[in-house]
N, C-alpha and C positions, 0 to 999 in steps of 0.2 A: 357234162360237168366232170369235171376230175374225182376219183373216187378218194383222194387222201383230202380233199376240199368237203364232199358232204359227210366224209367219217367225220370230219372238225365240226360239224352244222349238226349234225345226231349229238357229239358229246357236249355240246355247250347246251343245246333242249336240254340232255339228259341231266347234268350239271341243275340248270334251272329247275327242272322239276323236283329235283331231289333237295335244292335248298329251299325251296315253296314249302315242303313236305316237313323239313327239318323243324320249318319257320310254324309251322302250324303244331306241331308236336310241341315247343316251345310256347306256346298261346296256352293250349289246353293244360299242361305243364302249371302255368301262371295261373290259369283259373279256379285249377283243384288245389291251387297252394292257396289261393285266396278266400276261399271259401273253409278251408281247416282252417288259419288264422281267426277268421271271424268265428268260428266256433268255438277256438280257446279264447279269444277275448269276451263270448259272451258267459263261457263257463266259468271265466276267470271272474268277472263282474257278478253274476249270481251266488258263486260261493264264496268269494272275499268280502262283495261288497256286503253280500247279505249280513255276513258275519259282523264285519267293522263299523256296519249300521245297526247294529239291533237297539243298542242301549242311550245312544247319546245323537246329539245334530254332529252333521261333519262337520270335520276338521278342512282347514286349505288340503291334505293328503286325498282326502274323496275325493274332494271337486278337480284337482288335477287327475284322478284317476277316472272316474268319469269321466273327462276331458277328453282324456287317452283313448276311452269305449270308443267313444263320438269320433275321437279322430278316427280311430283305427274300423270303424264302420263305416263310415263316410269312403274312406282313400279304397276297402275291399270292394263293396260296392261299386264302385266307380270302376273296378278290375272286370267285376261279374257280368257289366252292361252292354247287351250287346252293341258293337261295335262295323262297320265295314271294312271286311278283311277281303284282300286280293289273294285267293291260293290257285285259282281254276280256270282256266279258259275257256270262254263262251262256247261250246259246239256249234250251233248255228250262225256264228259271229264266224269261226276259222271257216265253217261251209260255205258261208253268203261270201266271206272276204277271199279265200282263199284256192276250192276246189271250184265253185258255181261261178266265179265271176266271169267276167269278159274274156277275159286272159290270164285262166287259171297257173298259180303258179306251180313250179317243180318241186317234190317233197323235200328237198335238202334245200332249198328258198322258204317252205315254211318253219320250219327245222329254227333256222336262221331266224325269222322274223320272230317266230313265238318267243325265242330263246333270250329276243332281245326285248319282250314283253313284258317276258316275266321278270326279269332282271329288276323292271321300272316299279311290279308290283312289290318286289323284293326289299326293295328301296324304302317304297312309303310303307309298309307294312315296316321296314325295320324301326321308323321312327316312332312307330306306334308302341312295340318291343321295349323299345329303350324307357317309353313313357312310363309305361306296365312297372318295368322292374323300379324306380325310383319312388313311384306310387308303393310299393310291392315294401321296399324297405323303410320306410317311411312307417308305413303298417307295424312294421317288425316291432319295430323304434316304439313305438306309441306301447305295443303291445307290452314289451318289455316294463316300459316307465310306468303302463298299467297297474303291471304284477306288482312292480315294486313300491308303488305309492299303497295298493292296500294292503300291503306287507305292513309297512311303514305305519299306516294307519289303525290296525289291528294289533301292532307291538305298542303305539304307546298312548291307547285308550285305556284308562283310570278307570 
C-alpha cells in the first residue's frame, strides 16, 4: 500500500478520534451546566419564593414562577438522564472483526474502516448535541422568566 495513502487512513482515525473526544467533552460540558441551572432554579425558588409566599395566597406571578421551577427541572433533568452515547470502539468487536478474522485486514484498512465508524457515531451523537443544547436554552428561558416572576411577585405584594 502506498505510504502517502495509509498517512491519509492514520489522519482521518486520528481526525475521528479527536472529534469523538471533543464531542464527549461537550456532553460533560452540557451536564455540569445543567445541573448548576438546576441549582439556581431551586435557590431561586426557595429564597424568592419563600419570601413572596409568606404572607398572602399567590398571585398569577407564583404560579407562573413555579411553572418556570417545573419547567426548568423537568427540561435539566431530562439533560442529566443517562443517555447511549457512541465515543469508543468495541476492543473485542475491532479483534474478532478486524485482526482474528479469516482475512485479517492491513492496519491502514482499519485505520480506514474505524475512521469511517466513527464518523457514523459522530453523526448520531451530534443529533443528540443539538437536542441537549435546545432543551439547555429553553432551561435558561424558564429560569430567567423564574427570577423575574418572583421579583415581580415580591414587589407588588401589599
Amino acid at each position: 500500500m502506498d505510504v502517502e495513502v495509509r498517512d491519509a487512513y492514520k489522519l482521518a482515525y486520528d481526525e475521528a478520534v479527536r472529534g469523538l473526544a471533543h464531542q464527549q467533552s461537550r456532553l460533560d460540558d452540557f451536564r455540569a451546566r445543567a445541573g448548576i441551572v438546576l441549582s439556581a432554579a431551586a435557590i431561586a425558588t426557595s429564597l424568592l419564593g419563600g419570601q413572596a409566599l409568606q404572607r398572602r395566597s399567590p398571585s398569577i406571578w407564583a404560579w407562573v414562577a413555579l411553572g418556570c421551577f417545573v419547567g426548568v427541572s423537568a427540561l435539566t433533568l431530562l439533560l442529566l438522564l443517562p443517555r447511549r452515547w457512541e465515543f469508543t470502539a468495541v476492543p473485542r468487536r475491532i479483534i474478532g472483526t478486524y485482526v482474528e478474522a479469516e482475512n485479517p485486514l492491513p492496519l491502514p484498512m482499519i485505520h480506514r474502516d474505524l475512521a469511517l465508524h466513527m464518523e457514523d457515531s459522530y453523526v448520531r451523537n451530534e443529533v443528540g448535541l443539538e437536542t441537549m443544547i435546545v432543551r439547555f436554552r429553553l432551561a435558561l428561558g424558564f429560569l430567567a422568566l423564574e427570577v423575574v416572576s418572583w421579583t415581580i411577585e415580591i414587589a407588588t405584594r401589599g
